[in-house]
C-alpha positions in Angstrom: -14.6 -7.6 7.9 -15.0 -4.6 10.3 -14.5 -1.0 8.1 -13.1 1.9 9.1 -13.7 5.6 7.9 -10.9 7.8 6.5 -9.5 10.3 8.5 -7.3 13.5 7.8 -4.4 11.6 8.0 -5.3 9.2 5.1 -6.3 11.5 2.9 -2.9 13.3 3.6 -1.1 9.7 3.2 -3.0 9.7 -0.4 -1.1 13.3 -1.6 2.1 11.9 -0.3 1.8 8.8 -2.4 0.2 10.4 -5.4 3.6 13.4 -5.1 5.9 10.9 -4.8 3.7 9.0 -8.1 4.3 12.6 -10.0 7.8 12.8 -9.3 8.6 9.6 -11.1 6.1 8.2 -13.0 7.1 7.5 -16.9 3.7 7.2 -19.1 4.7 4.8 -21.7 7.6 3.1 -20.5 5.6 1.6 -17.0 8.4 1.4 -14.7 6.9 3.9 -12.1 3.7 4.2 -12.5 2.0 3.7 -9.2 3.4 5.1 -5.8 2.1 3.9 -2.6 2.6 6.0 1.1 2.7 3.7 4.3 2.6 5.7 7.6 4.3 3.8 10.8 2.5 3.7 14.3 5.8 6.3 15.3 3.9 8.9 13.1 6.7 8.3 10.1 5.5 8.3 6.8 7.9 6.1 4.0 6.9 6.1 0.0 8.3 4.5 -3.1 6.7 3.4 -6.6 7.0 0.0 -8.2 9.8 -1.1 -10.2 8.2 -2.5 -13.3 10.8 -5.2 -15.5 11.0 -8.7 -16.1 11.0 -9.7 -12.4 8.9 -6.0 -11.1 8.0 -4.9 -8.0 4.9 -3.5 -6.7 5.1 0.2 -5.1 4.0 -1.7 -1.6 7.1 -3.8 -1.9 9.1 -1.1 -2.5 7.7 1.0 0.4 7.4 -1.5 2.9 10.8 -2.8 2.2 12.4 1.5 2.6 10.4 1.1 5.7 12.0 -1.8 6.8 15.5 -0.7 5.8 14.9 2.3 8.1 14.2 0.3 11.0 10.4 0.4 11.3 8.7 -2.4 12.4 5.2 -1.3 13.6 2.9 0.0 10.6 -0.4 2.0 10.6 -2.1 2.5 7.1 -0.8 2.0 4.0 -2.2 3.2 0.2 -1.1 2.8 -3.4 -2.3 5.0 -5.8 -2.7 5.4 -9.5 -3.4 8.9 -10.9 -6.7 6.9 -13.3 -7.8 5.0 -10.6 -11.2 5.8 -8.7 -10.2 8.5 -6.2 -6.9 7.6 -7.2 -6.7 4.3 -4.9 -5.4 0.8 -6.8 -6.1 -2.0 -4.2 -3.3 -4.3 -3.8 -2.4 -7.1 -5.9 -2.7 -10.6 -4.5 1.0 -11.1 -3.8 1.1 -7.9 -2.4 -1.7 -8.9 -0.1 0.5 -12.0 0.8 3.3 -10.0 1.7 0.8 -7.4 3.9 -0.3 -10.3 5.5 2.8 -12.0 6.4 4.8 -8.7 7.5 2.1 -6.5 9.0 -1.3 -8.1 8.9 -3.2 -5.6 11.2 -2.1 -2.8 8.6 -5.1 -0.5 7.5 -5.1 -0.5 4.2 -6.7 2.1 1.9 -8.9 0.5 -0.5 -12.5 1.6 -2.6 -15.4 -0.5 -1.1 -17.7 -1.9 -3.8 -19.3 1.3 -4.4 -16.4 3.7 -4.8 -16.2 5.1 -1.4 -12.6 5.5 0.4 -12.5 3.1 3.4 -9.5 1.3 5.5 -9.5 -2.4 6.4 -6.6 -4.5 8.0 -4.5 -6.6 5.6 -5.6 -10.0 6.8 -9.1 -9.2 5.9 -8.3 -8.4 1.8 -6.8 -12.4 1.8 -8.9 -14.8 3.2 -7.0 -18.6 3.4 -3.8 -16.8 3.6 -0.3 -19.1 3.1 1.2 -19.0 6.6 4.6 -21.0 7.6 4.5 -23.9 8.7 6.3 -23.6 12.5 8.2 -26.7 13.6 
């Protein structure tokens, strides 16, 4: 799994998705309480936080789906971010690392290593034996 460093861009992706986390977030009810940032290869940044309920979605749902609605199709690096989390970053849930995979798996993806430091790997390296479609 090749790593990469962060650069002044992430960390600028990280305030954007922890602002964005401020704005909305609702301690004690859980609907909003993590935001994610996703920046496109076009130099446009999208955000959004999750939308916790019966049937919730993650924040990288959300902002890879605002993304999508705007057009983009070519993504960079991507974060979520929880204000109690080790330098704020929450690593993607499993079906979000599906959904990375299947929509954008060279995506960097901001994530702490196994001993707290801030790195990026590509989405198809956080699920190995991915589901893929089968193609008739």
């Amino acid at each position: 799994m090749e790593r990469y460093n962060l650069e002044d861009n992430d960390r600028k992706l990280i305030k954007i998705a922890l602002d964005v986390l401020d704005k909305n977030f609702d301690d004690g009810v859980y609907n909003h309480t993590v935001g994610c940032a996703v920046l496109c290869k076009n130099g446009k940044i999208y955000k959004g936080v999750n939308c916790d309920g019966i049937h919730g979605s993650c924040a990288e749902y959300i902002t890879i789906g605002i993304a999508i609605s705007a057009g983009e199709r070519e993504f960079d690096t991507i974060v979520a971010v929880h204000d109690k989390q080790v330098n704020f970053v929450v690593s993607p849930c499993g079906n979000c690392r599906q959904m990375l995979f299947e929509y954008c798996p060279d995506i960097k993806v901001i994530v702490n290593d196994e001993t707290g430091k801030l790195i990026k790997v590509r989405a198809r390296d956080l699920l190995p034996f991915p589901w893929q479609p089968v193609i008739c």
